[in-house]
PDB file with SEQRES, HELIX, SHEET and CRYST1 records, atoms N, CA, C and O in Angstrom:
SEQRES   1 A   79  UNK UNK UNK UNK UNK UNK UNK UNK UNK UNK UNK UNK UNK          
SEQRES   2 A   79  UNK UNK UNK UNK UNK UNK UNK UNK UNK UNK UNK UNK UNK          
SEQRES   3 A   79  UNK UNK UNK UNK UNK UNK UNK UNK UNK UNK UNK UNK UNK          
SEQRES   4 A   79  UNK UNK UNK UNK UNK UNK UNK UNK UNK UNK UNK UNK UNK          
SEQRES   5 A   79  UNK UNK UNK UNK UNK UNK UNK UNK UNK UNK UNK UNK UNK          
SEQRES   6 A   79  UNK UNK UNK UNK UNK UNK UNK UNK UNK UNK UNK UNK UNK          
SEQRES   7 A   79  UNK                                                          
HELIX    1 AA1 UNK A    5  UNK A   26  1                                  22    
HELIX    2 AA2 UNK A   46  UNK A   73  1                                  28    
SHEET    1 AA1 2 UNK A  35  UNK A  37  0                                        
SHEET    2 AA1 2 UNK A  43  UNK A  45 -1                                        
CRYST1    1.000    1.000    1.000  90.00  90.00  90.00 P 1           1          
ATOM      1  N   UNK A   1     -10.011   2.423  -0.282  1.00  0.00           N  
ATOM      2  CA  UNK A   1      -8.617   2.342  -0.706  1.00  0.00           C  
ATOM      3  C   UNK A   1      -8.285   3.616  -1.481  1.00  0.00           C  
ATOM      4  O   UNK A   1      -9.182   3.946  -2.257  1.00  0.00           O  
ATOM      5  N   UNK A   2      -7.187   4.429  -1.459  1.00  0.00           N  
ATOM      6  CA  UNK A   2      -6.466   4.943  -1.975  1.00  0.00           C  
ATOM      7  C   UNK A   2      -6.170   5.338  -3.196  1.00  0.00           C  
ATOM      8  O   UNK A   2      -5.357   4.516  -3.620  1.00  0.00           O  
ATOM      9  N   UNK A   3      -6.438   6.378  -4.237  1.00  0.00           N  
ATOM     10  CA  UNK A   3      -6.331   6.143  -5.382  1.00  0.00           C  
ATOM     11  C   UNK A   3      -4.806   6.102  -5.341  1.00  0.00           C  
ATOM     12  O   UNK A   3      -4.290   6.508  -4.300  1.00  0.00           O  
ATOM     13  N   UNK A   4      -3.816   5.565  -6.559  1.00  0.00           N  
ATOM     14  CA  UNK A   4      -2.581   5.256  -6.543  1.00  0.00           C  
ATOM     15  C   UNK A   4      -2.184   6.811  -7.355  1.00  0.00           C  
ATOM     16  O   UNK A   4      -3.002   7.490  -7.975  1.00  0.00           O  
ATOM     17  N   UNK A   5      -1.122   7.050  -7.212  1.00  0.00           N  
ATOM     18  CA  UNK A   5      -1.185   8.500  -8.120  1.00  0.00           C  
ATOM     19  C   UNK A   5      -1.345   8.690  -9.298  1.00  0.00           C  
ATOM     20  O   UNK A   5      -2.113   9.470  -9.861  1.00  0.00           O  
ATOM     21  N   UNK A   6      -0.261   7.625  -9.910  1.00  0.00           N  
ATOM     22  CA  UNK A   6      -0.671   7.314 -11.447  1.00  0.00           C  
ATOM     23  C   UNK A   6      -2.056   7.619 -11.639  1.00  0.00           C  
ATOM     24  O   UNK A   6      -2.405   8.633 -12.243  1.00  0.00           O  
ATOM     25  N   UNK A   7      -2.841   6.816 -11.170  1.00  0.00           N  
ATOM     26  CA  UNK A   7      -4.457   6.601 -11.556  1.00  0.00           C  
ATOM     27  C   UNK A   7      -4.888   8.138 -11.228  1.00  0.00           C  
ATOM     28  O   UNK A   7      -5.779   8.489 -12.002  1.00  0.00           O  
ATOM     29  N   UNK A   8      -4.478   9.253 -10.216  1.00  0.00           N  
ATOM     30  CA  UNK A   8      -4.965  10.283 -10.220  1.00  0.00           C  
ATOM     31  C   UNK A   8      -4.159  11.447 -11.230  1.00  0.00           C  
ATOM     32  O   UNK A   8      -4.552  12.603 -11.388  1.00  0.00           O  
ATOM     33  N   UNK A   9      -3.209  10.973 -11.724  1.00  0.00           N  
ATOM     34  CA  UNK A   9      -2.195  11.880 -12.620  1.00  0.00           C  
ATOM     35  C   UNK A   9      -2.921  11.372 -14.144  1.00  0.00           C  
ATOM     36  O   UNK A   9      -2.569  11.912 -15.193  1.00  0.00           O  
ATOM     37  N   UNK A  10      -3.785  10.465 -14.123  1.00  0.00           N  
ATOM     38  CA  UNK A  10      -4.709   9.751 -15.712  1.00  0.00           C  
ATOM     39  C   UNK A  10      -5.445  10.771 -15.566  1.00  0.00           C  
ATOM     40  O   UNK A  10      -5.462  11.717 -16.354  1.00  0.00           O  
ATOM     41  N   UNK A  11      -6.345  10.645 -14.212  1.00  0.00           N  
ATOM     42  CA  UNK A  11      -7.554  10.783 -14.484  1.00  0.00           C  
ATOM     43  C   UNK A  11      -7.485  12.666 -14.737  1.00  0.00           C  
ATOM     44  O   UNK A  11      -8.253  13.088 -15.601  1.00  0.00           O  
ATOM     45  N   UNK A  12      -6.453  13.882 -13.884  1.00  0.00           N  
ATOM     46  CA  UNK A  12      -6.243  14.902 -14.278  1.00  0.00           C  
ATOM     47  C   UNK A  12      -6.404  15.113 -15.782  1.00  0.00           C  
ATOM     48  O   UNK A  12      -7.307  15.449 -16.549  1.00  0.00           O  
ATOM     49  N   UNK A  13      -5.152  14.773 -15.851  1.00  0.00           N  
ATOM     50  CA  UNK A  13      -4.966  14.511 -17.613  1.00  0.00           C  
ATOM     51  C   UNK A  13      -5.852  14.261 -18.708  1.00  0.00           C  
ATOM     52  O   UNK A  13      -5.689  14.760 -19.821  1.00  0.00           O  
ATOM     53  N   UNK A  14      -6.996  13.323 -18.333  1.00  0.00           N  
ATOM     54  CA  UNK A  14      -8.030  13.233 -19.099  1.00  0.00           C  
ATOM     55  C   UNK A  14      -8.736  14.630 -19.241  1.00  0.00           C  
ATOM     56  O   UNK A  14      -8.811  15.283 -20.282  1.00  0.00           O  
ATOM     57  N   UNK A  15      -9.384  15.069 -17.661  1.00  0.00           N  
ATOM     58  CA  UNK A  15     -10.052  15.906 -17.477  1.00  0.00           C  
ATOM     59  C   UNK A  15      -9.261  17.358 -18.506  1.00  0.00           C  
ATOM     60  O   UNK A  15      -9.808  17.973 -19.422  1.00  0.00           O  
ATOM     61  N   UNK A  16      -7.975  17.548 -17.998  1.00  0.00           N  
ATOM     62  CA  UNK A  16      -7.788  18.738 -18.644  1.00  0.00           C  
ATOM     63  C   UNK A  16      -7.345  18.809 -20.259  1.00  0.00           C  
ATOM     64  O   UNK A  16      -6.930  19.802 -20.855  1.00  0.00           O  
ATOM     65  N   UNK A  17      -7.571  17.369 -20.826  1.00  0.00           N  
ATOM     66  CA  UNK A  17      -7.313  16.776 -21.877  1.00  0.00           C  
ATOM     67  C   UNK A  17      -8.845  17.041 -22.736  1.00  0.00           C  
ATOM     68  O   UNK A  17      -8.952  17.075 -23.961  1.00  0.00           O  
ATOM     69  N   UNK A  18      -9.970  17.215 -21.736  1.00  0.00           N  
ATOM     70  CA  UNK A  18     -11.044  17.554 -22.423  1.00  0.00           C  
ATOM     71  C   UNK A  18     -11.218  18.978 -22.596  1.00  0.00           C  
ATOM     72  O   UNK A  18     -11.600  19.370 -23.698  1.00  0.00           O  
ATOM     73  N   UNK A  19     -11.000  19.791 -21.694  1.00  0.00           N  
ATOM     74  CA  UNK A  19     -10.847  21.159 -21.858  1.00  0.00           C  
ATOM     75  C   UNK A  19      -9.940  22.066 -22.831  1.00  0.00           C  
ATOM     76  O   UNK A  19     -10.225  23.229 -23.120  1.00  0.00           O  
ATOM     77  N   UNK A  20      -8.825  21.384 -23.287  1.00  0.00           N  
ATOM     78  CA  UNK A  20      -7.895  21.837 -24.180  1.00  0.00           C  
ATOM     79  C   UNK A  20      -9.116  21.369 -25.941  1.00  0.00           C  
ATOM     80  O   UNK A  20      -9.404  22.004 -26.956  1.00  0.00           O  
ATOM     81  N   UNK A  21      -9.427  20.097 -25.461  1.00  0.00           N  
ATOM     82  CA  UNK A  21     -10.434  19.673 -26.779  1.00  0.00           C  
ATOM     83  C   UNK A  21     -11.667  20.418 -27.190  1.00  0.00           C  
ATOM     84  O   UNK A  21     -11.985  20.743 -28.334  1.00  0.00           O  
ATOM     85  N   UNK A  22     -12.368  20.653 -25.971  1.00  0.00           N  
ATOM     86  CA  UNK A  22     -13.046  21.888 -25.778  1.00  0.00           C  
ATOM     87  C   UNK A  22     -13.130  23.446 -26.637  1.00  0.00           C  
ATOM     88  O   UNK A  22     -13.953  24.048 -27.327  1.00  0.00           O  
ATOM     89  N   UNK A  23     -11.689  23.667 -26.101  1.00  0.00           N  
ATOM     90  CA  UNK A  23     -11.544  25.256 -26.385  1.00  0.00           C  
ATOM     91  C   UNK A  23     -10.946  25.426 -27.965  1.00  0.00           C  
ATOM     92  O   UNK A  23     -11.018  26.437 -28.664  1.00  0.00           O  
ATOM     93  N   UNK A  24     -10.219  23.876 -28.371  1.00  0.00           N  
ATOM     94  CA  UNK A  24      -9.689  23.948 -29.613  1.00  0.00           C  
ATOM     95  C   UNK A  24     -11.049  23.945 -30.737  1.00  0.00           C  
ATOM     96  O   UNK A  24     -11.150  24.242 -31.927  1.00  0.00           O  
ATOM     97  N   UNK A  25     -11.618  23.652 -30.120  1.00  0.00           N  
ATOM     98  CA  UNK A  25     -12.791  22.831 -31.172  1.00  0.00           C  
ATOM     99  C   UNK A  25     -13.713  24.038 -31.419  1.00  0.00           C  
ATOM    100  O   UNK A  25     -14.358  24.038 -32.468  1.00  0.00           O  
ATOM    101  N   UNK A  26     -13.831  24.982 -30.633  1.00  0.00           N  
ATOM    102  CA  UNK A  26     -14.131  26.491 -30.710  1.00  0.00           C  
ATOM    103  C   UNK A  26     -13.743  27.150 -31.354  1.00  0.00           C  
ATOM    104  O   UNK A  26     -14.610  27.861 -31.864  1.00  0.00           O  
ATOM    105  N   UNK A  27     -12.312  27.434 -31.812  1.00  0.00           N  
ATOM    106  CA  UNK A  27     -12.028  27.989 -33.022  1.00  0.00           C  
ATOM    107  C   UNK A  27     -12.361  28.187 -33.888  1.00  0.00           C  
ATOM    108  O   UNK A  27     -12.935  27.211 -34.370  1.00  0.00           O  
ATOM    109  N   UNK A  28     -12.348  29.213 -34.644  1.00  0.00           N  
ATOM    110  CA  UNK A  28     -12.566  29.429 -36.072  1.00  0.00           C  
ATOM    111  C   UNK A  28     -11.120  29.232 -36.668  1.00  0.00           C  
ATOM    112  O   UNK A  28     -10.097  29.052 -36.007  1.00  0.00           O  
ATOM    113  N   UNK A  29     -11.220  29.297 -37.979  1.00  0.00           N  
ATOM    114  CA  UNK A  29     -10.044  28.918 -38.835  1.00  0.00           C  
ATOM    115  C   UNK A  29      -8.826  30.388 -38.718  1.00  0.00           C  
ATOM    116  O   UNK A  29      -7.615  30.403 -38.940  1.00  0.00           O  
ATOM    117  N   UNK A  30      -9.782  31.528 -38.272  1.00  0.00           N  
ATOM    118  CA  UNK A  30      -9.108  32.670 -38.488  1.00  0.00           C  
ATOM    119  C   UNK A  30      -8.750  33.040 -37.143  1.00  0.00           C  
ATOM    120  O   UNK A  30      -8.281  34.169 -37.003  1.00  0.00           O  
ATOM    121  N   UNK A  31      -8.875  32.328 -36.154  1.00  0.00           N  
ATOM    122  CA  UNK A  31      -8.385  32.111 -34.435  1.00  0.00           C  
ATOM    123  C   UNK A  31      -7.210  31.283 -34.791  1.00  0.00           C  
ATOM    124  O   UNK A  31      -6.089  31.753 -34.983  1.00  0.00           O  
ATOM    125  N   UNK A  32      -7.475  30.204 -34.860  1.00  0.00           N  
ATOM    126  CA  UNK A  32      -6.372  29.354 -34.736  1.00  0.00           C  
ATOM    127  C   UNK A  32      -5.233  29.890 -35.729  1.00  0.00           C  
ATOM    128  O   UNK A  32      -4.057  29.563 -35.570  1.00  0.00           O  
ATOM    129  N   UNK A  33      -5.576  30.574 -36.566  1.00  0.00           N  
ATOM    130  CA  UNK A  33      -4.466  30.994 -37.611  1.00  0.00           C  
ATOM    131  C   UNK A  33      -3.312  32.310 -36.872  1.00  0.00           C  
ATOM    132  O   UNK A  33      -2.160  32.508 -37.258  1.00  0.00           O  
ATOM    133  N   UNK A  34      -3.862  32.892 -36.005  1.00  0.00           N  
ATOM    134  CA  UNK A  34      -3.309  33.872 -34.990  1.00  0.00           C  
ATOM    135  C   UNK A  34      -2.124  33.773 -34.787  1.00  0.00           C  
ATOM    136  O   UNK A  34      -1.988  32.554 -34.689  1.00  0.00           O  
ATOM    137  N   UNK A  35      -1.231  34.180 -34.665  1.00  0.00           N  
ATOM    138  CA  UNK A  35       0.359  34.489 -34.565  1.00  0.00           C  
ATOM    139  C   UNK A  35       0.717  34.931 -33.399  1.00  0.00           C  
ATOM    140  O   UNK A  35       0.129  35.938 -33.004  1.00  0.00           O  
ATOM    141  N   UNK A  36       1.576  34.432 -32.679  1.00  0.00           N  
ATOM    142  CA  UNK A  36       1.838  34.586 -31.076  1.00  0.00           C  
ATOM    143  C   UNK A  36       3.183  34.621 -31.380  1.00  0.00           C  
ATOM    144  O   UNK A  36       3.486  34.356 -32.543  1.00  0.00           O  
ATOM    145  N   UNK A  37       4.015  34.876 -30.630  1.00  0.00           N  
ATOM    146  CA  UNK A  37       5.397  34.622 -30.483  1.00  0.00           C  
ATOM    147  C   UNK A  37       5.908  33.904 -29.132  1.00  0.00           C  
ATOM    148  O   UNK A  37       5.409  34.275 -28.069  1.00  0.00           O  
ATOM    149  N   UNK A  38       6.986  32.785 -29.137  1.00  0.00           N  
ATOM    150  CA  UNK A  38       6.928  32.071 -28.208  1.00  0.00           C  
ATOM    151  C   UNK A  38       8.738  32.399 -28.181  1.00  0.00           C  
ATOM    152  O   UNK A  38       9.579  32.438 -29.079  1.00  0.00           O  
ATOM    153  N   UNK A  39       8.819  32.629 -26.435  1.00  0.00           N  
ATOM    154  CA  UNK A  39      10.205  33.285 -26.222  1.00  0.00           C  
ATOM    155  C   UNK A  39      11.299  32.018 -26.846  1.00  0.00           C  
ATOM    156  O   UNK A  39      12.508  32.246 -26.797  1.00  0.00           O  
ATOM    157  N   UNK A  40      10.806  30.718 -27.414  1.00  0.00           N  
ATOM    158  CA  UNK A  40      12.222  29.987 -27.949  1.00  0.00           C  
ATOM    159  C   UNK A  40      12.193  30.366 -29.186  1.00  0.00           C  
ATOM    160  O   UNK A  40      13.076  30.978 -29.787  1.00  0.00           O  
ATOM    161  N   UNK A  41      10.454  29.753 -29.863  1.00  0.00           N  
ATOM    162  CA  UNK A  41      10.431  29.050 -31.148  1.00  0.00           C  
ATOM    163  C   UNK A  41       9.998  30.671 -31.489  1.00  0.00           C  
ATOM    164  O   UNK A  41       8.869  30.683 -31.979  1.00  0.00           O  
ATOM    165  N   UNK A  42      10.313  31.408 -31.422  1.00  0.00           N  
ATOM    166  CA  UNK A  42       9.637  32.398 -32.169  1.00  0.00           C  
ATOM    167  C   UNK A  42       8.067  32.407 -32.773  1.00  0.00           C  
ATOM    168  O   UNK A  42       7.183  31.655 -32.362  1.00  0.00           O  
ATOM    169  N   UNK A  43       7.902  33.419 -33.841  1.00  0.00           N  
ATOM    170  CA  UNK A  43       6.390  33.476 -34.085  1.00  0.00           C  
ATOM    171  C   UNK A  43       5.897  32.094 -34.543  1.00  0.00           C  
ATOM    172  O   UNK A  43       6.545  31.304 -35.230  1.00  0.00           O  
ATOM    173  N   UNK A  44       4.571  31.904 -34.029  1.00  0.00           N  
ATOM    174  CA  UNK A  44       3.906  30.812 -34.873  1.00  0.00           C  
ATOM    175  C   UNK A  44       2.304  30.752 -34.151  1.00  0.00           C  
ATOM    176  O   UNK A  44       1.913  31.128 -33.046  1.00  0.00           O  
ATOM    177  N   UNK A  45       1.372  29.908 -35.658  1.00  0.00           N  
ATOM    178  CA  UNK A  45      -0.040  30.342 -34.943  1.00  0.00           C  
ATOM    179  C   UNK A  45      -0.231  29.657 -34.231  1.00  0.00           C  
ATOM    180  O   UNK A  45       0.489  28.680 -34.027  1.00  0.00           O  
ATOM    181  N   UNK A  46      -1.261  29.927 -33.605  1.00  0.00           N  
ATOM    182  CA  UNK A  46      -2.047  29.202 -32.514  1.00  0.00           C  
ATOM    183  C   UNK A  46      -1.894  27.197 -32.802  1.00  0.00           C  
ATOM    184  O   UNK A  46      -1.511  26.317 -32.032  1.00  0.00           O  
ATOM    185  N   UNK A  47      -2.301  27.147 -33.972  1.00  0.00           N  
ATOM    186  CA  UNK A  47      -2.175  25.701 -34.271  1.00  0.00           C  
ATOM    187  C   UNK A  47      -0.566  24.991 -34.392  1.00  0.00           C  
ATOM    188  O   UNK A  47      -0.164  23.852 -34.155  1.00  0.00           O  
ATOM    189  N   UNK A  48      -0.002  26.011 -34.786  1.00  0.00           N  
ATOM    190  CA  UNK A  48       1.556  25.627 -34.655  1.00  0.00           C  
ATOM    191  C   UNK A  48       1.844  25.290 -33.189  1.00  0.00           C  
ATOM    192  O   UNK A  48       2.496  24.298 -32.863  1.00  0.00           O  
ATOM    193  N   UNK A  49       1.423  25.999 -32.489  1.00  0.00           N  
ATOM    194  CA  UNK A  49       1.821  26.357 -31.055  1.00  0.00           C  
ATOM    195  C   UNK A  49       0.719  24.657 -30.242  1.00  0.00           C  
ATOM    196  O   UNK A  49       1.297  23.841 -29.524  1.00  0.00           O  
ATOM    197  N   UNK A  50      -0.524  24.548 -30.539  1.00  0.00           N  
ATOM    198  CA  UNK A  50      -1.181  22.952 -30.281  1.00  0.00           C  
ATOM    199  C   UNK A  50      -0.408  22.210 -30.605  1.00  0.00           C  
ATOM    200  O   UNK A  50       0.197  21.613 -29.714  1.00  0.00           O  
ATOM    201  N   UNK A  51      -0.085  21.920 -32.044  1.00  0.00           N  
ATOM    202  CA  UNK A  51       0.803  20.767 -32.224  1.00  0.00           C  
ATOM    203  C   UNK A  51       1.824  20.601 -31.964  1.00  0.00           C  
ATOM    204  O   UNK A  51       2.199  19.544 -32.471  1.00  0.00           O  
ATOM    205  N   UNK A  52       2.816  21.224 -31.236  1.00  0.00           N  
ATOM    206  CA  UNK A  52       4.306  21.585 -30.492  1.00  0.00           C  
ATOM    207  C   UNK A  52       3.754  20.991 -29.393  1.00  0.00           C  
ATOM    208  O   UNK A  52       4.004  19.826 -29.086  1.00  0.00           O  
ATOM    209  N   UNK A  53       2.808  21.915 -28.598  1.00  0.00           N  
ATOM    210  CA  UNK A  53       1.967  20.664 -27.204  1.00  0.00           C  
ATOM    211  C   UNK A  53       1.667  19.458 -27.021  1.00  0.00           C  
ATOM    212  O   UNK A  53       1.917  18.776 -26.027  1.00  0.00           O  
ATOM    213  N   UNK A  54       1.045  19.117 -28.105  1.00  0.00           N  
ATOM    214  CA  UNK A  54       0.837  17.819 -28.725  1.00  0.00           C  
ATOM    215  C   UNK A  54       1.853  16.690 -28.174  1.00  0.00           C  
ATOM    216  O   UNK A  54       1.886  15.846 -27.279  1.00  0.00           O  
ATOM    217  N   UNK A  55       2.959  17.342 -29.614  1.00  0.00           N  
ATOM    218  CA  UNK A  55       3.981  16.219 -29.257  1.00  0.00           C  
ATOM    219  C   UNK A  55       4.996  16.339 -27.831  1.00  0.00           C  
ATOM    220  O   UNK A  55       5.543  15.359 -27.325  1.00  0.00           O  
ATOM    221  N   UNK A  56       5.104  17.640 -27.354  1.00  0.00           N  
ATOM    222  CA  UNK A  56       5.548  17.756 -26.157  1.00  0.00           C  
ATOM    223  C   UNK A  56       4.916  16.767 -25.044  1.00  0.00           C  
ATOM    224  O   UNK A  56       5.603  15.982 -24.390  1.00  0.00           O  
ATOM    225  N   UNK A  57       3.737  16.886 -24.937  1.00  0.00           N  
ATOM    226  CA  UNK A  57       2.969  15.835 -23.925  1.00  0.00           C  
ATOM    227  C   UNK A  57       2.704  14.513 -24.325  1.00  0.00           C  
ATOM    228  O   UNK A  57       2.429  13.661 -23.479  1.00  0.00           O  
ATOM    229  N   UNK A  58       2.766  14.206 -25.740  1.00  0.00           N  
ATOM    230  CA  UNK A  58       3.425  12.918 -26.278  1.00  0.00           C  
ATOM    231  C   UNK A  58       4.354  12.104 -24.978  1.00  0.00           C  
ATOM    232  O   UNK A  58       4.243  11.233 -24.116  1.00  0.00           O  
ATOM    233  N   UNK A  59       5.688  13.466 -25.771  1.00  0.00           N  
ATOM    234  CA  UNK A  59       7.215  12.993 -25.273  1.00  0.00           C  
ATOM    235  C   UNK A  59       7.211  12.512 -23.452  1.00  0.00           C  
ATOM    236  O   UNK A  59       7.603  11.419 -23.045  1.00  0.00           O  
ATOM    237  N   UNK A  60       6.621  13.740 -22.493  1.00  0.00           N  
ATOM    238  CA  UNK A  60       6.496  13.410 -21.227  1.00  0.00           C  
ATOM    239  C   UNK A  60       5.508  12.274 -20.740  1.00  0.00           C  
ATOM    240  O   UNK A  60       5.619  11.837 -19.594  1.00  0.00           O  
ATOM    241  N   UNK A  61       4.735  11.891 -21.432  1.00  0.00           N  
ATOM    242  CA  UNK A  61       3.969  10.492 -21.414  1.00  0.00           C  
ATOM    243  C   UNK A  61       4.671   9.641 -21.407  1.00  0.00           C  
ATOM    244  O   UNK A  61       4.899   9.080 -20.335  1.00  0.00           O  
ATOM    245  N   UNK A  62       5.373   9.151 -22.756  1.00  0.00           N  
ATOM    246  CA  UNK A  62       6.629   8.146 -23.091  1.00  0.00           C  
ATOM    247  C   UNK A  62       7.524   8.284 -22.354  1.00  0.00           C  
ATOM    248  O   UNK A  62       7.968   7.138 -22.282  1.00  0.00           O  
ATOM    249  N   UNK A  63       8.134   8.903 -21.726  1.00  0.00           N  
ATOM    250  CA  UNK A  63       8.833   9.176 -20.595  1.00  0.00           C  
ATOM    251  C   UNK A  63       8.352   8.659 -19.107  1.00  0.00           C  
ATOM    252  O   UNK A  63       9.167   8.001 -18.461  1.00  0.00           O  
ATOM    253  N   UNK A  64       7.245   8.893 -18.622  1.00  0.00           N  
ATOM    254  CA  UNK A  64       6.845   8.526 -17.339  1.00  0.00           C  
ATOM    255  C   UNK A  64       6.713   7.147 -18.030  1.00  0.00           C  
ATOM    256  O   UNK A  64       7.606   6.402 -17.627  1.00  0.00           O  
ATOM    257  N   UNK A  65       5.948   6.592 -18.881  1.00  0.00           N  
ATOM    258  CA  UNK A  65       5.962   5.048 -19.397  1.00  0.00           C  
ATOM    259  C   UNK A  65       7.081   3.956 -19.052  1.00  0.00           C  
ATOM    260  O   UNK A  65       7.183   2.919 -18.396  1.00  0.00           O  
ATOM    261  N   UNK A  66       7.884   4.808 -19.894  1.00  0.00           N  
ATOM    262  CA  UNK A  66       9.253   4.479 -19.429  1.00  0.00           C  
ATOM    263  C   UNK A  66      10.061   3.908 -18.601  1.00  0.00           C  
ATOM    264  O   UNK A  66      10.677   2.843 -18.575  1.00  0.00           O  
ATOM    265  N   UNK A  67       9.876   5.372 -17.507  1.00  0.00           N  
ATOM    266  CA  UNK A  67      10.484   5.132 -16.680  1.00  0.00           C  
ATOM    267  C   UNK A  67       9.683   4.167 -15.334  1.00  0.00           C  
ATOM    268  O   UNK A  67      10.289   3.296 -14.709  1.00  0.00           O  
ATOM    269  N   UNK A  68       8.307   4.525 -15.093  1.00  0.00           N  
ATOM    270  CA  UNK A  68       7.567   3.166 -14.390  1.00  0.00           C  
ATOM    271  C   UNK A  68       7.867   1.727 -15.082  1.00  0.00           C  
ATOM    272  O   UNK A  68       7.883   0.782 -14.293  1.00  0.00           O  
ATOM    273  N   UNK A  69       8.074   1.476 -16.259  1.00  0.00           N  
ATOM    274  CA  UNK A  69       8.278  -0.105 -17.206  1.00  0.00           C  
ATOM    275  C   UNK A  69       9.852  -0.296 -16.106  1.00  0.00           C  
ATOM    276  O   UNK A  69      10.061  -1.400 -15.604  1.00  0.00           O  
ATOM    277  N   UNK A  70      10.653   0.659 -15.893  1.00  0.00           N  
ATOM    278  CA  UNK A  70      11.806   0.143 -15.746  1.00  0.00           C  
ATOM    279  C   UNK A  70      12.029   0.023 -14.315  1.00  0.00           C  
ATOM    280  O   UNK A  70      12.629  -0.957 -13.874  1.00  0.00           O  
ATOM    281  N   UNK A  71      11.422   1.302 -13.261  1.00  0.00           N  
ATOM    282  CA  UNK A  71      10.951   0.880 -11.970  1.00  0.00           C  
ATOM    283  C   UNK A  71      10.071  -0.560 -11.975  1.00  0.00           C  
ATOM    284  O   UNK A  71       9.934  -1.054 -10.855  1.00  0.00           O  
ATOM    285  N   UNK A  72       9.607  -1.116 -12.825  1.00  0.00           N  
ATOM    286  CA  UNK A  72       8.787  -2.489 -12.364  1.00  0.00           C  
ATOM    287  C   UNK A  72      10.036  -3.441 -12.707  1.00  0.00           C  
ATOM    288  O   UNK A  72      10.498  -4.140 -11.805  1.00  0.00           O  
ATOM    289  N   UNK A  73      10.373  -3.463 -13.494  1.00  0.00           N  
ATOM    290  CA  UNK A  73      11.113  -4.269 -13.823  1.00  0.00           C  
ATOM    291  C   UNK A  73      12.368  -4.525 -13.406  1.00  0.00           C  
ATOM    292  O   UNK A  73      12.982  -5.538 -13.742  1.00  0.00           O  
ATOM    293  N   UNK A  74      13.000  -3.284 -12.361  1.00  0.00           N  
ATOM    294  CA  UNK A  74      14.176  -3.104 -11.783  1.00  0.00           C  
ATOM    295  C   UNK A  74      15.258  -2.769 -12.692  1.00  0.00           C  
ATOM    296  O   UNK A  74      16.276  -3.429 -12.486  1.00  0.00           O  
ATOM    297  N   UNK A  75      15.307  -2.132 -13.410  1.00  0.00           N  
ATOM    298  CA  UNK A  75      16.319  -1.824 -14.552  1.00  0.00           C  
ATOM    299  C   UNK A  75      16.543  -0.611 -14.046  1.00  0.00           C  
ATOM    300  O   UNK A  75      15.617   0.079 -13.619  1.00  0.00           O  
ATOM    301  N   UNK A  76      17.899  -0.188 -14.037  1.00  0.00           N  
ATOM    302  CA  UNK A  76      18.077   1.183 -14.016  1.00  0.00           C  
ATOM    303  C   UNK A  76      17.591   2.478 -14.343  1.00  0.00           C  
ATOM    304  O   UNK A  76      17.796   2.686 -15.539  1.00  0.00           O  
ATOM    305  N   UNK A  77      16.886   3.689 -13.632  1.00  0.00           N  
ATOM    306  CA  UNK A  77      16.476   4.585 -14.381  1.00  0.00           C  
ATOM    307  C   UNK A  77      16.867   5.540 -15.781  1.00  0.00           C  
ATOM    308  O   UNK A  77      17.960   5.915 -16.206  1.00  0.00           O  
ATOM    309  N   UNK A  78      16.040   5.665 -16.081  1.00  0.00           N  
ATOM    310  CA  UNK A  78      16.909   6.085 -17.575  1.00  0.00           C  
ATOM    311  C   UNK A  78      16.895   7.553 -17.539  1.00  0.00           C  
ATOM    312  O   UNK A  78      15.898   8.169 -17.164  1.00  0.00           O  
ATOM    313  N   UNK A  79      18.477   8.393 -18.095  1.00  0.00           N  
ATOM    314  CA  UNK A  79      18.789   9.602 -17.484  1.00  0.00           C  
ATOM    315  C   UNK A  79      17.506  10.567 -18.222  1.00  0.00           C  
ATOM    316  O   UNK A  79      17.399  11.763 -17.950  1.00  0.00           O  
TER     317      UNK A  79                                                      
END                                                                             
């Protein structure tokens, strides 16, 4: 049988969910402190710039959640 996509869009996610854990966990204090500039948010370090990801992939989680709860349930998609 078929994996369903969901179940292959988890299991990605995990995988590259370990590699981001990986490379963070490598850091030194004076890496992660690094200053990048990002074409919206302007400058910020490396750890500024994780935890913006963070909750960004939070938000698109709660979102696909979402919107499958309301595809099952037949409720209108939400814009």
């Amino acid at each position: 049988m078929a994996a369903l996509p969901t179940d292959v869009a988890i299991m990605r996610l995990r995988a590259l969910r370990g590699n981001i854990v990986q490379w963070v966990s490598g850091l030194s204090a004076a890496q992660a402190m690094r200053v990048g500039v990002h074409p919206l948010f302007g400058a910020q370090s490396v750890a500024e710039m994780i935890e913006f990801f963070l909750v960004h992939e939070g938000h698109h989680l709660y979102m696909i959640m979402t919107r499958l709860g309301d595809k099952r349930s037949g409720a209108p998609a939400a814009p």
